[in-house]
Backbone as JSON, one array per atom type, in Angstrom:
{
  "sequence": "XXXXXXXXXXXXXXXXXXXXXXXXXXXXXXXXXXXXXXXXXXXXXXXXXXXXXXXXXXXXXXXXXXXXXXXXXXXXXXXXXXXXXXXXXXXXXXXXXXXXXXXXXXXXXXXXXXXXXXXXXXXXXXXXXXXXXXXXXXXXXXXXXXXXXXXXXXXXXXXXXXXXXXXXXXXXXXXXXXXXXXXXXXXXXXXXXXXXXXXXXXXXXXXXXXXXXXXXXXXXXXXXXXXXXXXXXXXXXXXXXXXXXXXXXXXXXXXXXXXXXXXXXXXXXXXXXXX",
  "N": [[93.02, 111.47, 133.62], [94.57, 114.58, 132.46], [94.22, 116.01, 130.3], [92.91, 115.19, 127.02], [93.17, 115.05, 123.6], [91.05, 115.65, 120.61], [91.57, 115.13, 117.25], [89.49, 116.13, 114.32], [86.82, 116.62, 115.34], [84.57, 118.02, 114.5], [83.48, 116.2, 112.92], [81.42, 113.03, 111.91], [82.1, 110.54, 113.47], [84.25, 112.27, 115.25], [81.65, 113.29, 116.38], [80.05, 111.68, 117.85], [82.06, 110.66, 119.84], [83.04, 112.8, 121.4], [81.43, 113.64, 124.34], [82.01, 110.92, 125.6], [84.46, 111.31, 125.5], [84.96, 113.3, 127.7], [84.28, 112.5, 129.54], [86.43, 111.35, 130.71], [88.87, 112.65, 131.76], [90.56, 116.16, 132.59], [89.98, 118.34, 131.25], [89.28, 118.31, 127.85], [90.35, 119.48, 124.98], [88.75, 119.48, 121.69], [89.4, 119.66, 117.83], [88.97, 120.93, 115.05], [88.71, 121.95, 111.51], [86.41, 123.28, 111.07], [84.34, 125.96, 111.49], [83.13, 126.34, 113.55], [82.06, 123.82, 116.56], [79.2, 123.52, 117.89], [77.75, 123.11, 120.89], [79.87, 123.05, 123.82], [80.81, 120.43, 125.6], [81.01, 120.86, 129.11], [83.61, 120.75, 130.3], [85.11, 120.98, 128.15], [86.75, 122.43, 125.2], [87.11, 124.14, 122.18], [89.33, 123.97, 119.59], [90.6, 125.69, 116.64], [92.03, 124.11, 114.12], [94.2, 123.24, 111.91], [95.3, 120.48, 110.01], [97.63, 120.12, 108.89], [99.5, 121.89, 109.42], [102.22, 122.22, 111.26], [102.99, 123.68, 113.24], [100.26, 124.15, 114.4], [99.6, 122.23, 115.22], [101.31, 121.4, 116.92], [101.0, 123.19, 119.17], [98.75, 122.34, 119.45], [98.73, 119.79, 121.21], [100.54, 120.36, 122.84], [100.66, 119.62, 126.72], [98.91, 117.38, 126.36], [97.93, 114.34, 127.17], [97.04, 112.12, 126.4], [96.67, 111.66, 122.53], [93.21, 111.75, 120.3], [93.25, 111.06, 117.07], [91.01, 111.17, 114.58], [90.62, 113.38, 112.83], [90.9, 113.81, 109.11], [90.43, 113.78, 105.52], [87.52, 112.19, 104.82], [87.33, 110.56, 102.37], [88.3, 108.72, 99.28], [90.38, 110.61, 97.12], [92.13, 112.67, 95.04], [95.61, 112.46, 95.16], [97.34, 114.54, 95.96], [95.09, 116.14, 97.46], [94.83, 114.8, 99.72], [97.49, 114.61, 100.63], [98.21, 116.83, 102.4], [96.36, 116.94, 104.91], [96.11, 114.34, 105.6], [98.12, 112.51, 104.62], [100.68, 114.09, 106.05], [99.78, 115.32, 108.11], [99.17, 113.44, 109.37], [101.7, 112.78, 110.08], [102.65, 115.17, 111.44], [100.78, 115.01, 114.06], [102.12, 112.63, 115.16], [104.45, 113.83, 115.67], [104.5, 115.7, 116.55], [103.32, 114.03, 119.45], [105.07, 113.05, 120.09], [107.22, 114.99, 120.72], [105.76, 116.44, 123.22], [105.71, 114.36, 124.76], [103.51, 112.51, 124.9], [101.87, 109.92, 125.94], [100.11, 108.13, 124.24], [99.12, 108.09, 121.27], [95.91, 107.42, 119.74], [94.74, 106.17, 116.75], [92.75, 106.74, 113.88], [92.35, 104.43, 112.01], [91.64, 102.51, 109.03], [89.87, 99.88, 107.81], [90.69, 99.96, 104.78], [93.08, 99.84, 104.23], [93.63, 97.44, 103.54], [92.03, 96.59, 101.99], [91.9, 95.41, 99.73], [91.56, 92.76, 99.84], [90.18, 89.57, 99.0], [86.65, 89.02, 99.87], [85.83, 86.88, 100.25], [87.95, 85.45, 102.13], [89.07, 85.25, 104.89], [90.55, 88.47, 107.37], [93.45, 88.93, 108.82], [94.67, 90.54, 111.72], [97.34, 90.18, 111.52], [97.86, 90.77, 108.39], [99.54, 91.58, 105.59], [100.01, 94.95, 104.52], [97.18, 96.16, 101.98], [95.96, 98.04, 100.4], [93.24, 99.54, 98.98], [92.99, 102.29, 97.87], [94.31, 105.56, 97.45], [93.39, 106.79, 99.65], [93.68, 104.61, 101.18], [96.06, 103.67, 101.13], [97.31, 105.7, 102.88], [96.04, 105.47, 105.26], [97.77, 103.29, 105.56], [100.17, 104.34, 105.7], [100.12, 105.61, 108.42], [100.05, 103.68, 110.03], [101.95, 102.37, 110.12], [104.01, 104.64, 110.53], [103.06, 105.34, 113.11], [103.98, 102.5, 114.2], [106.6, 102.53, 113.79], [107.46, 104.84, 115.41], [107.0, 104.03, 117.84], [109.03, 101.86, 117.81], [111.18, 102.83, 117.58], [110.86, 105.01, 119.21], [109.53, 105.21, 121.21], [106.79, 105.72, 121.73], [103.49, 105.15, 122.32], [100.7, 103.27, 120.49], [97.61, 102.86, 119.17], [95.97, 101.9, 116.68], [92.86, 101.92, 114.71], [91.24, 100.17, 112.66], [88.45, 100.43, 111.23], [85.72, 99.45, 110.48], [82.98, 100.02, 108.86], [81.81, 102.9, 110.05], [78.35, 103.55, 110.37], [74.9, 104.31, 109.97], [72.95, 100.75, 108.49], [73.35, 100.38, 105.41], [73.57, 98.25, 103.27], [74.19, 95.24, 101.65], [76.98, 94.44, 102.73], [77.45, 95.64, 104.68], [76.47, 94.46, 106.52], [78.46, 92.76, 107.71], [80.23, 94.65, 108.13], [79.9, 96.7, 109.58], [80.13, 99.05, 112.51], [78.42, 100.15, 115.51], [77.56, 102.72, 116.97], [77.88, 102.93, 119.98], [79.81, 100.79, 120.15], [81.63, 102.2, 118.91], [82.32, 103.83, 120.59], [82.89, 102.56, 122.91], [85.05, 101.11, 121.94], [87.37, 102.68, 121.64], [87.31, 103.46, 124.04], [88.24, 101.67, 124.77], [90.71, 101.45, 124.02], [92.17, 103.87, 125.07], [91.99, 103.48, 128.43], [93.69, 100.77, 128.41], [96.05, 99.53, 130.19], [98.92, 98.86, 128.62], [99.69, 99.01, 125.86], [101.85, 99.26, 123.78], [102.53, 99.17, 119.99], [99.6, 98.56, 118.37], [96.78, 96.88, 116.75], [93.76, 96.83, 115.86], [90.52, 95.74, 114.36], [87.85, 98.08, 114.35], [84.92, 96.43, 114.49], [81.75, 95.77, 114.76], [79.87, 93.33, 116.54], [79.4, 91.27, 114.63], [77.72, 88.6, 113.45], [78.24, 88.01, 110.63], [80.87, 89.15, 110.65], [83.97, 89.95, 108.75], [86.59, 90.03, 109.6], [89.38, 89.14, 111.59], [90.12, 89.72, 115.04], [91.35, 88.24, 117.07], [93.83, 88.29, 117.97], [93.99, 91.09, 118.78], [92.77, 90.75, 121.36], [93.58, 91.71, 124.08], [93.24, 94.34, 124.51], [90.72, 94.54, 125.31], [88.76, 94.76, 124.14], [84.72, 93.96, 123.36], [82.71, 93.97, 121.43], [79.04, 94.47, 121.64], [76.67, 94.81, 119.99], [75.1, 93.43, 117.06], [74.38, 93.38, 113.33], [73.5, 91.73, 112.11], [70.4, 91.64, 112.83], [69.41, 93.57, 111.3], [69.4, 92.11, 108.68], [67.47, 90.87, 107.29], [65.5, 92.98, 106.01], [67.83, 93.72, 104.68], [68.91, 92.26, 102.73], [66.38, 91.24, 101.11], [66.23, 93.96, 99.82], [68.33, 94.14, 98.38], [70.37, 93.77, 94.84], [71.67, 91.17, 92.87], [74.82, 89.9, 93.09], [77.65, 90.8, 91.52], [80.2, 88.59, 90.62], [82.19, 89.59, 89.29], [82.97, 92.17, 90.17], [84.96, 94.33, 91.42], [84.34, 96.02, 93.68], [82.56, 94.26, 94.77], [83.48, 92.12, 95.51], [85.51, 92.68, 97.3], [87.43, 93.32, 100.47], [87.3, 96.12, 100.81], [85.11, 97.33, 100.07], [83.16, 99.52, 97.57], [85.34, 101.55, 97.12], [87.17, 99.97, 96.43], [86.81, 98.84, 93.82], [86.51, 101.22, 92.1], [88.56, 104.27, 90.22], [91.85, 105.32, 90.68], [91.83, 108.16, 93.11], [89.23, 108.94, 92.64], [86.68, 109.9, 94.17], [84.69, 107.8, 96.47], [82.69, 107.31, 98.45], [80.32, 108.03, 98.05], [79.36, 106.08, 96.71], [78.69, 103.98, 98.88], [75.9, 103.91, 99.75], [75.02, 104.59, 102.18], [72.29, 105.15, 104.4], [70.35, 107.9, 105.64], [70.78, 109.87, 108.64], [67.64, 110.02, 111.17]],
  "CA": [[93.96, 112.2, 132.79], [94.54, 115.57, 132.13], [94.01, 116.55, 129.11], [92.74, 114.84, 125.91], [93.17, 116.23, 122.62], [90.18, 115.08, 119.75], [91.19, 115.65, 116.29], [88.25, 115.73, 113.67], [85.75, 116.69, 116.14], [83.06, 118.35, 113.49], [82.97, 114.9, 111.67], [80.09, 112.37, 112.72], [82.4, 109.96, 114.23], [84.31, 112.82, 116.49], [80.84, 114.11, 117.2], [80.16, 110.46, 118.89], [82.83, 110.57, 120.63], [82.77, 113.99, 122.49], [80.73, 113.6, 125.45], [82.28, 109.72, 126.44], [85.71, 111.19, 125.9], [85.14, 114.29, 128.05], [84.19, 112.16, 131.18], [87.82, 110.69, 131.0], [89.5, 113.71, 131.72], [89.61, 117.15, 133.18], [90.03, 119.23, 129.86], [89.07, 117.96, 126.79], [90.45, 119.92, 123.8], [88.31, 119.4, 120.61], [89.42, 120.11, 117.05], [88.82, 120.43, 113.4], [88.95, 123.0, 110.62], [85.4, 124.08, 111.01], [83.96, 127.32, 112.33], [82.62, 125.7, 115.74], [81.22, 122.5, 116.75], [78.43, 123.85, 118.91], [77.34, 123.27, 122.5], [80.63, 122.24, 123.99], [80.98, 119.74, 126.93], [81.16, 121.63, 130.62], [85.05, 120.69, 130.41], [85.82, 120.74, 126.76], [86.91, 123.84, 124.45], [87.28, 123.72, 120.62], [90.48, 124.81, 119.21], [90.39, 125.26, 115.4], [93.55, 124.02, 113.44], [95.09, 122.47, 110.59], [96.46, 119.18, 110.62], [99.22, 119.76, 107.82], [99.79, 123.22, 109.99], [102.81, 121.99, 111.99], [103.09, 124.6, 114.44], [99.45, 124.37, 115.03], [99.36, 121.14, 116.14], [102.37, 121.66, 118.46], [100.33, 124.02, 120.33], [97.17, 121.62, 120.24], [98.72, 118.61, 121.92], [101.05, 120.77, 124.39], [99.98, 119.47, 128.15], [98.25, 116.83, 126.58], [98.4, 112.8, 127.74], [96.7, 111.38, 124.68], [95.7, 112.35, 121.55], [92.83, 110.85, 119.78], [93.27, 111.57, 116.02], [89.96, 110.73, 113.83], [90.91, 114.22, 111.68], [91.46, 113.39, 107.79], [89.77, 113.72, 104.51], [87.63, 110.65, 105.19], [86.77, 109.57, 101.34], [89.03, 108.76, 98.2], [90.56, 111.73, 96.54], [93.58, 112.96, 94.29], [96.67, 112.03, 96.11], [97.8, 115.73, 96.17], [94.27, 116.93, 98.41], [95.15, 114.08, 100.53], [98.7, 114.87, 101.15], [98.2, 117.65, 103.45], [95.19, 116.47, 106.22], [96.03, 112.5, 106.06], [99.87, 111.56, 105.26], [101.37, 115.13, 106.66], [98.64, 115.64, 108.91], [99.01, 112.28, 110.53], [103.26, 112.8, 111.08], [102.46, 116.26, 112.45], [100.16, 114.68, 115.01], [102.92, 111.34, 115.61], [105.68, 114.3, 115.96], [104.27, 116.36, 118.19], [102.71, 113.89, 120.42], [106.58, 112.67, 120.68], [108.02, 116.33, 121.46], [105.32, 116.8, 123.78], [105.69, 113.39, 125.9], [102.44, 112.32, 125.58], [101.69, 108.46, 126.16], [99.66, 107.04, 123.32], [98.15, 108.2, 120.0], [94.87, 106.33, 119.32], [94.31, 106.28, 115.43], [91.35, 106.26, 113.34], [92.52, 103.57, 110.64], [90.47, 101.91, 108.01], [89.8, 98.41, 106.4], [90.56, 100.1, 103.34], [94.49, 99.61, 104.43], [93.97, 95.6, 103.9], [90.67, 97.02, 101.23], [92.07, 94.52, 98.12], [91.77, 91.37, 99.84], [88.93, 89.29, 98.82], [85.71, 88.72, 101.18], [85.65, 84.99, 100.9], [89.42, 85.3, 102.66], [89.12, 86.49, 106.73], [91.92, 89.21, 107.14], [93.55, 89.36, 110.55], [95.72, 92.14, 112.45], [99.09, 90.37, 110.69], [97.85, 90.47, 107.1], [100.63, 92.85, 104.8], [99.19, 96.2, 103.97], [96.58, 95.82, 100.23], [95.41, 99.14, 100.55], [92.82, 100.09, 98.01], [93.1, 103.56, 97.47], [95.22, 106.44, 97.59], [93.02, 107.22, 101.22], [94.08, 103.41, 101.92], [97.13, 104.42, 101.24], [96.92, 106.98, 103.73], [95.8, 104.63, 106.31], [99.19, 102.5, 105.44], [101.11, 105.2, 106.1], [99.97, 106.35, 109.75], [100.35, 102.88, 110.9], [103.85, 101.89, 109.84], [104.95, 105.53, 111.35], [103.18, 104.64, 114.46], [105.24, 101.32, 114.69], [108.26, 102.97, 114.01], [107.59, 105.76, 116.37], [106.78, 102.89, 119.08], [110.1, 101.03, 118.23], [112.46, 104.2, 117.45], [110.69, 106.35, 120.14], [108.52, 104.59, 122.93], [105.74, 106.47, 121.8], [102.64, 103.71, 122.3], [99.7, 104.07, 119.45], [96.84, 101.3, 119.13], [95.27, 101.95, 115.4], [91.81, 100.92, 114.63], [90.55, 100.03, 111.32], [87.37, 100.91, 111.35], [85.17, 98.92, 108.95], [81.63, 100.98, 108.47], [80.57, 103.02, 111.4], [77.6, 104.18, 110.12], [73.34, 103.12, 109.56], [73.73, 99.83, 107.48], [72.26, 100.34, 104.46], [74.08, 97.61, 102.01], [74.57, 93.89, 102.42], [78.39, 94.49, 102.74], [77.83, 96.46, 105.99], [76.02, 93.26, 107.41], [79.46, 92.3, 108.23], [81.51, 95.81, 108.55], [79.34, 97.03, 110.83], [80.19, 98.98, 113.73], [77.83, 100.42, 116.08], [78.08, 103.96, 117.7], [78.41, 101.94, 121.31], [80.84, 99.62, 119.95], [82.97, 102.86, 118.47], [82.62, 104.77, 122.25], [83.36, 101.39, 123.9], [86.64, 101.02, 121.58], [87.99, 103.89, 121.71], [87.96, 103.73, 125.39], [89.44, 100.41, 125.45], [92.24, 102.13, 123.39], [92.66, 104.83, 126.11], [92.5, 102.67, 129.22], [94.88, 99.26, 128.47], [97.3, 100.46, 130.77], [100.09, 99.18, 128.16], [99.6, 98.83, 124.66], [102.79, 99.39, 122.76], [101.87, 99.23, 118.87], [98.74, 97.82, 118.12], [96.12, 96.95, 115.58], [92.74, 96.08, 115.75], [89.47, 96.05, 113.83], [86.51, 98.12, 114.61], [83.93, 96.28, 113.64], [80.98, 94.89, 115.78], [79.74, 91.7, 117.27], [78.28, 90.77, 113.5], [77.53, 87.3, 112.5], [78.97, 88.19, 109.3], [82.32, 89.86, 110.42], [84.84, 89.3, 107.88], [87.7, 89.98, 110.11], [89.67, 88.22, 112.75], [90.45, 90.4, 115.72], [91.56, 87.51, 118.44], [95.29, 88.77, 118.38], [93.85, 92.03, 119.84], [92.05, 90.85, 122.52], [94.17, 91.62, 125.29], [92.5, 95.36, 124.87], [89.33, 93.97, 126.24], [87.57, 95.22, 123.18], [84.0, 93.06, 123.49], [81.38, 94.51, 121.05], [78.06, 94.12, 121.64], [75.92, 94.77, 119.1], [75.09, 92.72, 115.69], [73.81, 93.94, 112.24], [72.44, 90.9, 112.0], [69.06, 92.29, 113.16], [69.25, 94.57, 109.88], [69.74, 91.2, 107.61], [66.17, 90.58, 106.42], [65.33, 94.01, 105.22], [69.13, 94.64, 103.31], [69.21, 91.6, 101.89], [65.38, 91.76, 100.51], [66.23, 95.24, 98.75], [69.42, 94.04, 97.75], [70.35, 93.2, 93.9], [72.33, 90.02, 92.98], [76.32, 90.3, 93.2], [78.45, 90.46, 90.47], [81.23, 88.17, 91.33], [83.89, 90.08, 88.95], [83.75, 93.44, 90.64], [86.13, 94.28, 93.01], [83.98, 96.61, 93.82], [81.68, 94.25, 95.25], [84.12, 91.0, 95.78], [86.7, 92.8, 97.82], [86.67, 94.26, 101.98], [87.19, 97.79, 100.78], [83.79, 97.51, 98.86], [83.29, 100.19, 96.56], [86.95, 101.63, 97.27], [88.18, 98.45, 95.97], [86.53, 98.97, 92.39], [87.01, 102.68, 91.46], [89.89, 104.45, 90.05], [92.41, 106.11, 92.06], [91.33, 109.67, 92.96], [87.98, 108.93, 92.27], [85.46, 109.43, 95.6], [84.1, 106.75, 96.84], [81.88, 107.41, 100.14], [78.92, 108.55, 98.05], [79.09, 104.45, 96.31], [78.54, 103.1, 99.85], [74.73, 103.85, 100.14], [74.92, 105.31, 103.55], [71.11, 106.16, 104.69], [70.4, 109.27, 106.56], [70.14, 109.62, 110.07], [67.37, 110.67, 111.42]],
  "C": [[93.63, 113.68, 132.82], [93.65, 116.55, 131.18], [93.91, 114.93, 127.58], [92.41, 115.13, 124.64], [92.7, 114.94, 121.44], [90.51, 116.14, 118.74], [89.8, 115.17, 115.88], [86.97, 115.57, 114.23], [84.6, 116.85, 115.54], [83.13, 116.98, 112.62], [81.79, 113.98, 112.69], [80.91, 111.65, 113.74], [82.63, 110.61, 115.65], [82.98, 113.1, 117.09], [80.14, 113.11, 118.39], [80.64, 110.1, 120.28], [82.95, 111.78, 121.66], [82.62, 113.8, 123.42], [81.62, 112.69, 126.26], [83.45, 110.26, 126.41], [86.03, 112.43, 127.05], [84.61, 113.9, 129.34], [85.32, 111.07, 131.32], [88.97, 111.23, 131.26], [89.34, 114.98, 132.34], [89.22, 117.83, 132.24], [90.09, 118.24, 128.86], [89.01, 119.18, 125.91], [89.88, 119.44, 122.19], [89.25, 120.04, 119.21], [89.21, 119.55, 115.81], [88.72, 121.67, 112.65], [87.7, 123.35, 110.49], [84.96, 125.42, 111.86], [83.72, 126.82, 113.9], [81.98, 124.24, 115.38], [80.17, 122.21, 117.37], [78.62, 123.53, 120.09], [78.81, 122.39, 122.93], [79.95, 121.53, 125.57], [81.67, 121.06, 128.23], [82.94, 121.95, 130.66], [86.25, 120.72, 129.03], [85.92, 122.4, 126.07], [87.83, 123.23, 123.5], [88.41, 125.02, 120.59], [90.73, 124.42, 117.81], [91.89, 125.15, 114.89], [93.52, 123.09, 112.5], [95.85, 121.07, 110.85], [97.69, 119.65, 109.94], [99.71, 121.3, 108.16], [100.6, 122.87, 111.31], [102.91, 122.51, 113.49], [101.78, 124.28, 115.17], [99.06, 123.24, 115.95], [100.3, 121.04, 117.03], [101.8, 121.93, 119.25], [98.98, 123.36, 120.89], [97.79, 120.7, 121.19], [100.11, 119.14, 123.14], [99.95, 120.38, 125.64], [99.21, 117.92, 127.83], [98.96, 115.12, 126.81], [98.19, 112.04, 126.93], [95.62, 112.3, 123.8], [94.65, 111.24, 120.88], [92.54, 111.37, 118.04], [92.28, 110.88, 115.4], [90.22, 112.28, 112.95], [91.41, 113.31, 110.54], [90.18, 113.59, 106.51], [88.94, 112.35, 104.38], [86.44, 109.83, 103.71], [88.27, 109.36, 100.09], [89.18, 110.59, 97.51], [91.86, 111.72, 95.8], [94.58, 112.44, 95.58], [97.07, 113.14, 96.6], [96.73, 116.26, 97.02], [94.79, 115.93, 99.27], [96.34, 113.93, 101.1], [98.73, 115.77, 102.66], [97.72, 116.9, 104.93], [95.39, 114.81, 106.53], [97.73, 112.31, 105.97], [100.45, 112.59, 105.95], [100.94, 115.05, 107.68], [99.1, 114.37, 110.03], [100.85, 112.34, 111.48], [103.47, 113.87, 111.74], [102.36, 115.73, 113.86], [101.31, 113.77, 115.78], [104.17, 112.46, 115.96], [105.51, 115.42, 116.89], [103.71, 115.68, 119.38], [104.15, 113.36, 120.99], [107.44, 113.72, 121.54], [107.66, 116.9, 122.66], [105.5, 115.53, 125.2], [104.67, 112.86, 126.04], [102.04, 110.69, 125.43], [101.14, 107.88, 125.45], [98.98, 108.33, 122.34], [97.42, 107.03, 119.9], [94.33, 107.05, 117.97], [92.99, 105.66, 114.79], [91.83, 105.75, 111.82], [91.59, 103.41, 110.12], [90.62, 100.31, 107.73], [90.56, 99.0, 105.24], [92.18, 100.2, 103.2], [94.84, 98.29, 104.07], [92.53, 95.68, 102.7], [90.66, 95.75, 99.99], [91.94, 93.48, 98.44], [90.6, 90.99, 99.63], [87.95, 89.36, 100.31], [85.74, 87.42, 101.13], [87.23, 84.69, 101.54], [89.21, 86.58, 104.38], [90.5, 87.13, 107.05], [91.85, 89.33, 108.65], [94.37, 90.21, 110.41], [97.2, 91.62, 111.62], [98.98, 90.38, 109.29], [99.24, 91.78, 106.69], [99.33, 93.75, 104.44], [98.93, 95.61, 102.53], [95.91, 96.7, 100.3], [94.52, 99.27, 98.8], [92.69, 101.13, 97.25], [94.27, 104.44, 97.61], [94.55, 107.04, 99.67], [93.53, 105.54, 102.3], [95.16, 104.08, 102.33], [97.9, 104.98, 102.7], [97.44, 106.17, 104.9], [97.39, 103.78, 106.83], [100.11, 103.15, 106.55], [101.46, 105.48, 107.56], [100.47, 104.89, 110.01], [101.31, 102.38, 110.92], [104.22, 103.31, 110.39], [104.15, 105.3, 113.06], [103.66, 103.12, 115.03], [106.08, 101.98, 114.45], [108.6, 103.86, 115.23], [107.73, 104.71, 117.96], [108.36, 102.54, 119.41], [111.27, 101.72, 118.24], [112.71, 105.06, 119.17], [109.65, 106.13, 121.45], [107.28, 105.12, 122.69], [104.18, 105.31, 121.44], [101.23, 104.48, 121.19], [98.78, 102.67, 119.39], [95.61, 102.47, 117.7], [93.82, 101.32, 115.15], [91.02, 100.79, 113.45], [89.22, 99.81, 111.78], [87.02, 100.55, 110.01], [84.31, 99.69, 108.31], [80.94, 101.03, 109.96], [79.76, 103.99, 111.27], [76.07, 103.74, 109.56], [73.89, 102.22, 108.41], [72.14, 100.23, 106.42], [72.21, 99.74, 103.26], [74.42, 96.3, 102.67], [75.67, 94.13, 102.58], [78.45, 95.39, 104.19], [76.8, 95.53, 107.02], [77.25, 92.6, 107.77], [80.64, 93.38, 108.91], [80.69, 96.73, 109.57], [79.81, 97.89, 112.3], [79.16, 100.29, 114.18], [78.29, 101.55, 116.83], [78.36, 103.24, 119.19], [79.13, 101.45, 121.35], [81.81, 100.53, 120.27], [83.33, 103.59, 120.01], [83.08, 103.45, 122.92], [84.79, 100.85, 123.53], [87.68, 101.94, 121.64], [87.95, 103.82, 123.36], [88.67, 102.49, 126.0], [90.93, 100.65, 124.98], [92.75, 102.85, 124.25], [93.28, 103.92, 127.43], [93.07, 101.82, 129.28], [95.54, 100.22, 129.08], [98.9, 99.97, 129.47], [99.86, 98.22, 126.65], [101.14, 98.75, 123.38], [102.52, 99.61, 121.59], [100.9, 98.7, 119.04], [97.9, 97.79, 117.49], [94.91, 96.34, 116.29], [91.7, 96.46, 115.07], [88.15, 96.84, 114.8], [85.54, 98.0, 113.71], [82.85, 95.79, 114.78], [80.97, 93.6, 116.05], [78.61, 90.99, 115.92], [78.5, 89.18, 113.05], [78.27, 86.92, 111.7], [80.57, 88.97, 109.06], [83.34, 89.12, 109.38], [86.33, 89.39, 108.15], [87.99, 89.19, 111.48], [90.77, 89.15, 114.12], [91.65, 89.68, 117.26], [93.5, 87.87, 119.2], [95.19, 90.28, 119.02], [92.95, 91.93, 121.15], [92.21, 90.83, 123.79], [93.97, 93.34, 125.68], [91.69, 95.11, 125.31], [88.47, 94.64, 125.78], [86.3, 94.04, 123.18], [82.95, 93.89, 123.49], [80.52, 93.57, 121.36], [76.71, 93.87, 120.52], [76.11, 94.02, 117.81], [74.4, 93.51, 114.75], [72.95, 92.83, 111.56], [70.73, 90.87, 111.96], [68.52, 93.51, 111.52], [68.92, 93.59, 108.64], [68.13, 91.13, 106.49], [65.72, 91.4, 105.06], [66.66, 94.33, 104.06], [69.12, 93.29, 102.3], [68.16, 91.41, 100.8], [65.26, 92.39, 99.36], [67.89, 94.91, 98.01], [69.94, 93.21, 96.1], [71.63, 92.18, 94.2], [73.69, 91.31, 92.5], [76.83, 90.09, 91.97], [79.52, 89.88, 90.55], [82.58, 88.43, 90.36], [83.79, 91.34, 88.84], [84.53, 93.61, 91.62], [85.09, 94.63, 93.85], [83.05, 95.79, 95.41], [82.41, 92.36, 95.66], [85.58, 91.23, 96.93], [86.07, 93.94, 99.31], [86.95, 95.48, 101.66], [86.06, 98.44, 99.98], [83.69, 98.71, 97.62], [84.66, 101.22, 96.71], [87.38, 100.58, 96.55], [87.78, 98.8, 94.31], [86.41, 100.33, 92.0], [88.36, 103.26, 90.71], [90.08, 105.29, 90.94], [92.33, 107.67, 91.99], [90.15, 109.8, 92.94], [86.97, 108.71, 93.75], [84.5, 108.47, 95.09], [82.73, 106.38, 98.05], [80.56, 107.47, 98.96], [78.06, 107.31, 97.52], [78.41, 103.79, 97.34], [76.86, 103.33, 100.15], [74.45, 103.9, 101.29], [72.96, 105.69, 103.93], [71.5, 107.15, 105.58], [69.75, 108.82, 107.73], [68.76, 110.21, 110.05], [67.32, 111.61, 112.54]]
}
């Protein structure tokens, strides 16, 4: 390809992704609303912009063949900060990659679009949207305008709820799990299917404990490797007993699921630090 245009590059995930998506391409365009992203790739150059800045994203995804959007506010918030960078933000991106011609949007969904359903209930790719939040919400949103755009406008998009891709540091991410390898190995099974049309699938890893059912996408030739299983001993160890009437802690959008709306949520999930 040409050209591939990475929103949300300064976030951890884009910063993952960089390198593997910049040997799929000749130019790789980076962006995100930060000052720089440091050392770019040999073939890549950062272009700072706005998602909910129409024009600006016109000009990012001119020339390009696919975009890969991971830009967005990526915790719970008021509905009004979240208007701009996630529901605007995302029909910017779906309306210029249409004006521009460019062959697939690959979206960075969530679980937290399907967040209300219990965990003792396995949620597949046809469940109805049970979004937990106002950032579920969100999530809702992009993927019902990338089916419409698909069936209105040919424009092909493969969505990926993305359970927890980040160190596990809570029994509830012994099942949501996904692995920086997994997320570079999905994301390029999103790029290469030569023909995707709409599509949904979970990123989550190869965990023991997955609590989703992916088998209706497996004609991407998504086939994680890694388990969190290997983590089990130690989280479960340090882990206190469950309360089985929080949402919080009874439902796949884990602490999303038990908050109020507006109320951040990321800092609930007990994330450790890299080192």
């Amino acid at each position: 390809m040409k050209k591939i245009v990475l929103t949300g590059a300064a976030g951890r995930l884009g910063s993952i992704l960089r390198a593997p998506l910049s040997r799929l391409c000749e130019t790789l365009v980076s962006s995100d609303i930060a000052e720089d992203i440091g050392t770019l790739n040999t073939n890549e150059r950062y272009v700072r912009a706005d998602l909910a800045d129409k024009a600006a994203i016109m000009d990012l995804l001119d020339g390009a063949d696919i975009v890969v959007h991971f830009g967005a506010i990526v915790d719970e918030a008021p509905f009004e900060e979240l208007l701009g960078p996630n529901f605007i933000g995302a029909y910017n991106i779906w309306e210029a990659a249409y004006q521009h011609g460019l062959r697939r949007v690959v979206y960075a969904s969530s679980i937290h679009a399907v967040g209300m359903y219990p965990k003792t209930e396995c949620v597949g790719l046809d469940a109805p949207h049970r979004p937990d939040t106002f950032y579920g919400l969100a999530k809702c949103f992009a993927e019902d305008l990338g089916r419409m755009y698909w069936e209105k406008r040919g424009l092909e998009a493969v969505c990926l709820r993305i359970l927890s891709c980040a160190p596990v540091g809570n029994a509830r991410a012994l099942g949501t799990w996904l692995s920086d390898g997994d997320l570079v190995h999905l994301v390029e099974r999103a790029i290469d299917t030569p023909v995707t049309g709409f599509s949904l699938v979970y990123g989550v890893s190869n965990n023991d404990r997955c609590p989703v059912d992916n088998s209706k996408a497996a004609f991407l030739g998504y086939r994680p490797k890694d388990n969190a299983e290997q983590f089990a001993v130690r989280i479960l160890a340090e882990a206190g007993p469950h309360d089985p009437a929080d949402p919080g802690q009874m439902c796949h959008g884990g602490p999303f699921a038990g908050i109020a709306l507006g109320q951040g949520a990321k800092a609930l999930l007990n994330i450790p630090e890299e080192e």
